[in-house]
N, C-alpha and C positions, 0 to 999 in steps of 0.2 A: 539391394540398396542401389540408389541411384547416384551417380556422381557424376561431376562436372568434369571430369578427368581426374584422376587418383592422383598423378602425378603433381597438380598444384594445390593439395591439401599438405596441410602442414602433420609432419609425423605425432607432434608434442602438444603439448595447451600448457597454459599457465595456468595458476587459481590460487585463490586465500583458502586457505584451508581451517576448519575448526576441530580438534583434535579432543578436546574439553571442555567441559565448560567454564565461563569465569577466567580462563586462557587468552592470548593475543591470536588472533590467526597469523595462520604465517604461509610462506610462500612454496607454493609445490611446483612438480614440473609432471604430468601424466600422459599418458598415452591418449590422442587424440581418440574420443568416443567412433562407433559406429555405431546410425542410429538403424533400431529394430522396425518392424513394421509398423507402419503408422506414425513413425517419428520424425523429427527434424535435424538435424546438425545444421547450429546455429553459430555466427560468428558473431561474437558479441559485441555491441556499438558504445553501449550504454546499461549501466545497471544502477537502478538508486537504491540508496540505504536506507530500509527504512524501519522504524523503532522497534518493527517484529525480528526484525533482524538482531536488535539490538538485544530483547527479549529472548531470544536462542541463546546467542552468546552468551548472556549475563545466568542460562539455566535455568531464568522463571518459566519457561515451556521446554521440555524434554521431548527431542525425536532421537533421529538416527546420528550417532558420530560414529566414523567421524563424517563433514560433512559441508558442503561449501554453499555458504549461506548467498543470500540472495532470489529476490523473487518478484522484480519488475525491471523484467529484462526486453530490451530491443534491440535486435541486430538483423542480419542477413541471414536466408537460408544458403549455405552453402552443400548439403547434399542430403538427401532425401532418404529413407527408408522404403521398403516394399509397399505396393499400392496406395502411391500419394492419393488425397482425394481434391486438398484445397488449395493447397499451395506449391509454386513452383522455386526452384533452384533461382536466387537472385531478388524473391520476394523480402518486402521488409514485415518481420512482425512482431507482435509481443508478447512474452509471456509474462501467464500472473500467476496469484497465489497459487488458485485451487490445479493442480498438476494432471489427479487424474478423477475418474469418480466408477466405483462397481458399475453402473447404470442399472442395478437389477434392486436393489434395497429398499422399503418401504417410502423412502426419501426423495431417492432419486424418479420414484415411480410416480410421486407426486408431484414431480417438479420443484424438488426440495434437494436440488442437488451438493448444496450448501452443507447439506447435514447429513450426509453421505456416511454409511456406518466404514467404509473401506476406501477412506479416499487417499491419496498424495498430495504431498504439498511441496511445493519447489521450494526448494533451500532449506526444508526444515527433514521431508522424508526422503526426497531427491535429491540433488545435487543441483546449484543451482546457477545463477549469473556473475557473480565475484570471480570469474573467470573471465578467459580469452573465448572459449567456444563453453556453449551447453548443449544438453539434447531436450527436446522437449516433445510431448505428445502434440502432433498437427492438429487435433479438435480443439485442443484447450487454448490456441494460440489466437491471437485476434488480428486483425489488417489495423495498421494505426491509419491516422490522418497525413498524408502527404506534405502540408503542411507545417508537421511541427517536427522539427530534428529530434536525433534518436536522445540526446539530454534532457531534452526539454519534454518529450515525450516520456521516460519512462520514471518518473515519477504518479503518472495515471494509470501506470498499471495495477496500484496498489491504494496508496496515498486516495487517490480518484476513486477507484473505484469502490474501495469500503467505504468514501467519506458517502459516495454516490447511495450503494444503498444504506445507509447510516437515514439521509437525506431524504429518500424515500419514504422512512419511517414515519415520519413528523408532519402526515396526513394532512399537507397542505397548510400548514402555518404559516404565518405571513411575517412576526419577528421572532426569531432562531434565533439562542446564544449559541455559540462555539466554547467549550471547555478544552485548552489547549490551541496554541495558536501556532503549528508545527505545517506540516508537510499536506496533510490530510485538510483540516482547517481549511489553509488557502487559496485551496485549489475548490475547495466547494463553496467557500463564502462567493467565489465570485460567480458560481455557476449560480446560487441562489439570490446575490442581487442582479444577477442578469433575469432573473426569474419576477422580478419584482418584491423580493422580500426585503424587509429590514434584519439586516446582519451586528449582532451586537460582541466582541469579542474578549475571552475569560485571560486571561493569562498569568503566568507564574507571577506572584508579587515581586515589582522591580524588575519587570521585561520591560524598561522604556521604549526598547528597540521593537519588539515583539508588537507593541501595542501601537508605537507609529508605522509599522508594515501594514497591521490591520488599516489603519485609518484611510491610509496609500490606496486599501484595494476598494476600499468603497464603505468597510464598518461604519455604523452610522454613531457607536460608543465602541471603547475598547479600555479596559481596565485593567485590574487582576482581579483573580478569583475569589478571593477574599474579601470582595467592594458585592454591595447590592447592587441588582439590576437597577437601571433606572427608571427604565419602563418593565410592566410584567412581561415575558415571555410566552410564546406560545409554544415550543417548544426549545428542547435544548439536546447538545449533541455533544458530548463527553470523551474526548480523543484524548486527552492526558491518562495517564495507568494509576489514576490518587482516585481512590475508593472515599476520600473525605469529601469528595466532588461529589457526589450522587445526593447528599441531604441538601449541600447549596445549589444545584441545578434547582432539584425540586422545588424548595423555596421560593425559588426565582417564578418559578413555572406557575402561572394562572391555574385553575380548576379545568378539567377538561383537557391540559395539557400531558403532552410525550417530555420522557427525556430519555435518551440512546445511548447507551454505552457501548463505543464502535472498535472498543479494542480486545486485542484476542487474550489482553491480562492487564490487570488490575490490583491494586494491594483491596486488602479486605476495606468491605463499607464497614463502617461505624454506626451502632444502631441508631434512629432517629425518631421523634415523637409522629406515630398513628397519624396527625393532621397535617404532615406533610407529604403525606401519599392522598389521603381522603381528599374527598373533589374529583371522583374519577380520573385523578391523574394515572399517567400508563409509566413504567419503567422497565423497558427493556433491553435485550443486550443483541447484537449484531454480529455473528457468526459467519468468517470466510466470504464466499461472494458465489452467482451463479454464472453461466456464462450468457446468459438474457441480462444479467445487469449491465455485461461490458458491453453488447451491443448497444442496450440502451442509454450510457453514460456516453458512449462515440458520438451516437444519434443528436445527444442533448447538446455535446459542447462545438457539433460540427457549423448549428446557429448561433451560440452565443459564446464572446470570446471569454476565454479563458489562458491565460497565463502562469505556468510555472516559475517561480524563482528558485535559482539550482543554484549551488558552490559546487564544481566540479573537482575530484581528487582521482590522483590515477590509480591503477589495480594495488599498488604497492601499498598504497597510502591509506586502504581500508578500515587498518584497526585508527589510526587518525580521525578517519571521518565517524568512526565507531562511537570514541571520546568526546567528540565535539557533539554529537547526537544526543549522547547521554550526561553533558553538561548544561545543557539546550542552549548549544553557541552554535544554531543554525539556523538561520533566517528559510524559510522554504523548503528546501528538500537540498538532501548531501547527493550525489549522484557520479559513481565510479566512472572511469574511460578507462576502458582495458587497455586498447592499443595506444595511449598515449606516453609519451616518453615519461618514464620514472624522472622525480624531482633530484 
């Protein structure tokens, strides 16, 4: 391992901790990692919360507990593992979902490393950023934009980059509904009207708020989810976890149209009449991310702007920002600061 001098690493780390499911996390104190070959020891800047997180907590997906949730994380490397390859001591990066992947599986051979039969996942199989320090694998980490502070940034690590390939899916459509007008939502309606599309946005019935944020970033409609389109769609992109969303996307959705389902859980769809799939409509779902997508989403937003709206809360105040998440009393993305003084 390489280190910048042992002597100014701190002995201890903080972290929320998840012990249960269905539980509050609550507050540990553990021995500062040392990272393995190929790793990072990361001081953490920034971590957002984001509704998979919220989905660990809540039990509707089962990994490792116990277990420190988080998985768009940006901070500093502070000391290195055996044969760095990319990154140096002082670099800033970020980590995302997908933590690690076999590279040898049918999946990953095809460039499908998304569907990785053996993979890791930060904060769900690993341990993750709701801490003061994490470790993470050097390949899987990205170099952010210089530009954008580590708040503001690490809501792309996730939020971004599933909405990114979500967004991908929707074979060039030119008007896209949004289903859910959350963290993910915002950050790509604006990559897709910077793109020239018409952005129309779904939201919980009675989001007044929800629906003038949409209109704020450029939506060109914004209602609730329960209203008809008003024009057809060309495609649609399904971030809320309400399985009764998949028969009204389709609806919405012209002949020849997509609709994506971009989340890693959903309650059950409810069956729906044969002609609102007919018309060659496509309906798919969006699994994890690859590490070609975050280059490519970096690439995309380093032309056209894009802006995160964060509520900042500090490491302590995580099961807070948990509730507000799962209340949907969050405008943009909830987004931890470890080092920030407790309220």
């Amino acid at each position: 391992m390489t280190l910048p001098g042992s002597e100014k690493l701190p002995e201890t780390m903080r972290a929320m901790q998840l012990d249960r499911a269905g539980e509050p996390l609550h507050m540990v104190e553990r021995r500062l990692p040392v990272p393995d070959t190929g790793e990072l020891l990361i001081e953490v800047g920034a971590c957002g919360v984001c509704r998979t997180d919220l989905h660990i907590v809540d039990g509707d997906i089962v990994g490792e507990l116990p277990i420190i949730p988080g998985h768009e994380i940006v901070g500093k490397v502070i000391a290195l593992g055996d044969n760095p390859a990319r990154f140096e001591i002082g670099d800033r990066v970020g980590v995302p979902w997908l933590g690690s992947t076999c590279g040898h599986c049918r999946f990953c051979a095809s460039r499908k490393e998304n569907l990785c039969d053996n993979p890791q996942f930060t904060g769900f199989t690993v341990d993750g950023g709701f801490a003061s320090h994490a470790v993470a694998r050097e390949e899987y980490c990205f170099a952010l934009p210089p530009a954008i502070d580590d708040a503001h940034a690490a809501p792309l690590l996730c939020a971004g980059l599933i909405g990114f390939r979500a967004f991908s899916f929707t074979n060039n459509a030119q008007v896209i509904g949004l289903y859910g007008f959350g963290a993910a939502a915002h950050i790509i309606a604006q990559l897709a009207i910077g793109l020239g599309c018409q952005v129309l946005a779904f939201t919980r019935p009675g989001d007044v708020a929800g629906q003038a944020f949409a209109r704020s970033l450029g939506c060109v409609w914004a209602g609730s989810s329960d209203e008809p389109a008003p024009i057809p769609l060309e495609a649609a992109i399904i971030f809320a976890p309400v399985g009764d969303l998949v028969p009204l996307a389709l609806a919405a959705t012209r002949k020849g149209g997509t609709v994506v389902c971009a989340g890693i859980h959903m309650s059950d769809i409810p069956s729906f009449p044969y002609e609102l799939l007919w018309g060659e409509r496509h309906l798919r779902s969006v699994a994890n991310l690859t590490r070609a997508d975050g280059e490519a989403f970096f690439a995309a937003i380093a032309n056209i702007k894009v802006e995160t709206h964060i509520e900042r809360f500090a490491l302590g105040e995580a099961n807070e920002a948990l509730n507000r998440l799962r209340s949907g009393d969050i405008i943009g993305a909830a987004v931890l600061i470890p080092h920030t003084a407790e309220p």
